[in-house]
C-alpha positions in Angstrom: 0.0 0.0 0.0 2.9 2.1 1.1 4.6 1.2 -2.3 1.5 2.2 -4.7 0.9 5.3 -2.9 4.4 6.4 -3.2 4.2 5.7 -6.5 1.6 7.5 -7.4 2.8 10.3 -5.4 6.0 10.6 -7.9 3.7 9.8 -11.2 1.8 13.3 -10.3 5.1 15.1 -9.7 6.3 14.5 -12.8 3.2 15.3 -14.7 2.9 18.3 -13.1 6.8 19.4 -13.4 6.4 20.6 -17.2 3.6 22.9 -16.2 5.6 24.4 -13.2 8.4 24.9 -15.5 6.1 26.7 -18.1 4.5 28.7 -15.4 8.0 30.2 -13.9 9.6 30.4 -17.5 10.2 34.4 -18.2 8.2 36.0 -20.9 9.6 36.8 -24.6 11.3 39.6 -25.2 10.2 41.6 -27.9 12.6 43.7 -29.5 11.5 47.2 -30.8 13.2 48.8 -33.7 15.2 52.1 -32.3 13.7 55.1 -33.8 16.0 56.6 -36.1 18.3 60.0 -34.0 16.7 63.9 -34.3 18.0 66.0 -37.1 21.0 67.4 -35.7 20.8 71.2 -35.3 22.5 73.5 -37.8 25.8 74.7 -36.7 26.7 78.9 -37.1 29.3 79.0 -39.9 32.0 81.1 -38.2 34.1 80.7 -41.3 34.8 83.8 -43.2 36.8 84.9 -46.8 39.7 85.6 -47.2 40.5 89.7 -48.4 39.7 90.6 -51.5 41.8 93.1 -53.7 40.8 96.5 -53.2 38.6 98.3 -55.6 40.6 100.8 -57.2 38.7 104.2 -57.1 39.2 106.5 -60.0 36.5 109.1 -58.7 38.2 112.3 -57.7 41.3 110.4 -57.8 44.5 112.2 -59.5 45.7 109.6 -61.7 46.3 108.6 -65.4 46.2 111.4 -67.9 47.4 114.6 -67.3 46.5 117.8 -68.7 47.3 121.5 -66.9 46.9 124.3 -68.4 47.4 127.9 -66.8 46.3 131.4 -66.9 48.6 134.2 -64.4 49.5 137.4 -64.2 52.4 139.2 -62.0 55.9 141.0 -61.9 59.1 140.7 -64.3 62.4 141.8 -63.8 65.6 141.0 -65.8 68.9 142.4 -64.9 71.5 142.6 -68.9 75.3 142.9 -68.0 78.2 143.6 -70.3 81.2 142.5 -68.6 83.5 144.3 -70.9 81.3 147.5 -70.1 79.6 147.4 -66.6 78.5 151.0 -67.3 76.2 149.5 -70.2 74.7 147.4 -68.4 70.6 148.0 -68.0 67.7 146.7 -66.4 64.1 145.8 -67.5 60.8 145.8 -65.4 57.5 145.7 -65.9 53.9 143.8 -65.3 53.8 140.3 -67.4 51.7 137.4 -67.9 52.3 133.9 -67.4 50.6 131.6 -69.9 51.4 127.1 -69.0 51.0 124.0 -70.8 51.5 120.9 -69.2 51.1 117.1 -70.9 52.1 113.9 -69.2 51.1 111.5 -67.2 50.4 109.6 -64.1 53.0 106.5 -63.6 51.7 106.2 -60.1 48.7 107.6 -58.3 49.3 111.4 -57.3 52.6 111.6 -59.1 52.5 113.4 -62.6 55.6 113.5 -65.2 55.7 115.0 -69.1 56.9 118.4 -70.7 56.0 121.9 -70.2 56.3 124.9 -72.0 56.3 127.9 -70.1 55.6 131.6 -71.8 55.7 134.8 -70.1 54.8 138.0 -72.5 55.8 141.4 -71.7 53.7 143.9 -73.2 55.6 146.9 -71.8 58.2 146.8 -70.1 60.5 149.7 -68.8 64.1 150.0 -69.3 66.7 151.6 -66.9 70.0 152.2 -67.0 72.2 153.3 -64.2 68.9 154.8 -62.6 67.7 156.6 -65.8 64.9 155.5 -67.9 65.2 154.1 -71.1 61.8 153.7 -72.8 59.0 150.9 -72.4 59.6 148.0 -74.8 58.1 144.5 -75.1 59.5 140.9 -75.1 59.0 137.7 -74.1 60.8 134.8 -71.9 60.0 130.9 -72.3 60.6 127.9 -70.8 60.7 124.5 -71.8 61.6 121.0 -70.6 60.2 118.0 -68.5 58.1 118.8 -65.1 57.2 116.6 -62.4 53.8 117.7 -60.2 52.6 116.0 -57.3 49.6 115.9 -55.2 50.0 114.8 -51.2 47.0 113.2 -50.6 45.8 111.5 -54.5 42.1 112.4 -53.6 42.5 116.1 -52.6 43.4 119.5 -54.4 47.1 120.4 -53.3 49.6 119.8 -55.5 53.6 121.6 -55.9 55.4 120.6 -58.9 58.5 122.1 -61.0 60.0 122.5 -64.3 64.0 122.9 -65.5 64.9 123.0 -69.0 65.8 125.6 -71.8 65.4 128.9 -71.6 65.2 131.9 -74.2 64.3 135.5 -73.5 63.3 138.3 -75.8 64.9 142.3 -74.8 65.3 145.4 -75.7 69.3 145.4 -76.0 69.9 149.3 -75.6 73.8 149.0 -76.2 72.8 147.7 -79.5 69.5 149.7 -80.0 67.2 146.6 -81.3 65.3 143.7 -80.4 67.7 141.2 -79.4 67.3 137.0 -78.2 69.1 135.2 -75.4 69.0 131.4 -74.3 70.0 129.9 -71.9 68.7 127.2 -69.2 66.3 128.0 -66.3 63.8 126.6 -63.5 60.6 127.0 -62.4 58.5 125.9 -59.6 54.8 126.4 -58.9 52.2 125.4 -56.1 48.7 125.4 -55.4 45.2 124.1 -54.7 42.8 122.4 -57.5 39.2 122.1 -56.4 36.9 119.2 -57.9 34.2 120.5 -60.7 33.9 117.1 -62.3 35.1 113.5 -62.3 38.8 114.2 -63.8 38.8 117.6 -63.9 39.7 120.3 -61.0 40.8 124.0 -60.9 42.2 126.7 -58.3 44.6 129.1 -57.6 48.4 128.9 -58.1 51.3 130.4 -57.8 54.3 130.3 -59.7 57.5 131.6 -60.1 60.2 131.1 -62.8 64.1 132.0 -63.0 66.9 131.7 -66.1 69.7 132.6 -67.2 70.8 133.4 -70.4 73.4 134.7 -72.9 73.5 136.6 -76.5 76.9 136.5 -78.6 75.0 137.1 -81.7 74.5 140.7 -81.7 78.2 141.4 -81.2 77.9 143.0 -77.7 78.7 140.0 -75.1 75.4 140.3 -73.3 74.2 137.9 -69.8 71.1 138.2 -68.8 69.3 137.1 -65.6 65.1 136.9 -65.4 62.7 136.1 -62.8 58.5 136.4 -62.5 56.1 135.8 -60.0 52.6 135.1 -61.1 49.4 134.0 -59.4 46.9 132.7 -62.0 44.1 130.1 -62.4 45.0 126.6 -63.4 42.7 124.1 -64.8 43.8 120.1 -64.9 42.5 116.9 -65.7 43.7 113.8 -63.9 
């Protein structure tokens, strides 16, 4: 009795064991896709270009061509030696005007090169000699030769610029009694202010003053001459 009952006892247990195990077995697991990551957020560009060649500006800016032309008037004196006769020697004065051409051009900015020619006509001019007048006679001195004129600041009106070349000269030779011509080499120098009235073109006061020195063999009276002016005129340029 003992025996059966004991072996019914283990006959149940292991019937019963599969569903125990089933009971206490963990559940699935059930695997979820992973959402995809948020956009990620835009990031400030902190980058930058690099610097760029500058614009060049060629408004109110003295470069390039260059064109001056000039309009003065003021005083002339000339001083005529003869060294074999210092007694004869005279002396001329009188009012003249001063009349510039200037062509060239720009190799950098506010830098201008080129020629000039420089005229000063005398109209009447007195003569002196040894403190007694002479008469009023006319003539003419001229200057030509290359000329450099610069401008400080590129943008703006002042500018100084000068001239050296040859020279000639037109007097009254009173040791001779007629007109006689002397050359020679001489300098001028001039400075001023241009104000802007359009996009290359400016104008403004100047003032300019011019020197030689000259000679005549020609007239067969050993004459040396020395000239100067100061004028203040207009000038008118475009560059």
């Amino acid at each position: 009795m003992n025996a059966q009952l004991l072996l019914l006892t283990s006959l149940s247990l292991i019937s019963f064991a599969p569903i125990a195990l089933a009971q206490e077995a963990p559940p699935k697991i059930q695997l979820v896709p992973a959402s995809p990551p948020p956009p990620a957020r835009p990031m400030i560009n902190l980058q930058t270009e690099g610097v760029q060649p500058a614009v060049q500006r060629t408004y109110h800016f003295h470069e390039g061509f260059y064109l001056r032309a000039s309009l003065g008037f003021g005083d002339y004196r000339a001083s005529f030696s003869d060294g074999a006769e210092p007694e004869r020697d005279f002396h001329e004065h009188g009012n003249n005007m001063s009349i510039d051409l200037l062509i060239g051009g720009s190799p950098s900015p506010g830098v201008s090169i080129g020629g000039g020619l420089l005229l000063d006509p005398l109209f009447g001019a007195d003569y002196e000699r040894r403190g007694i007048g002479a008469g009023s006679h006319g003539g003419f001195s001229t200057l030509i030769g290359p000329f450099i004129d610069g401008f400080p600041d590129q943008s703006r009106g002042w500018h100084l610029g000068g001239l050296i070349g040859l020279a000639g000269q037109s007097f009254q030779n009173l040791n001779a009694s007629g007109t006689d011509r002397a050359a020679g080499i001489g300098g001028a120098g001039w400075f001023g202010y241009d104000f802007w009235v359009a996009d290359e073109w400016s104008t403004g006061p100047q003032l300019r003053i011019m020197g030689m020195r000259t000679f005549d063999t020609d007239s067969g009276h050993d004459v040396s001459a020395y000239a100067r002016s100061f004028t203040l005129g207009v000038s008118a340029v475009c560059n």
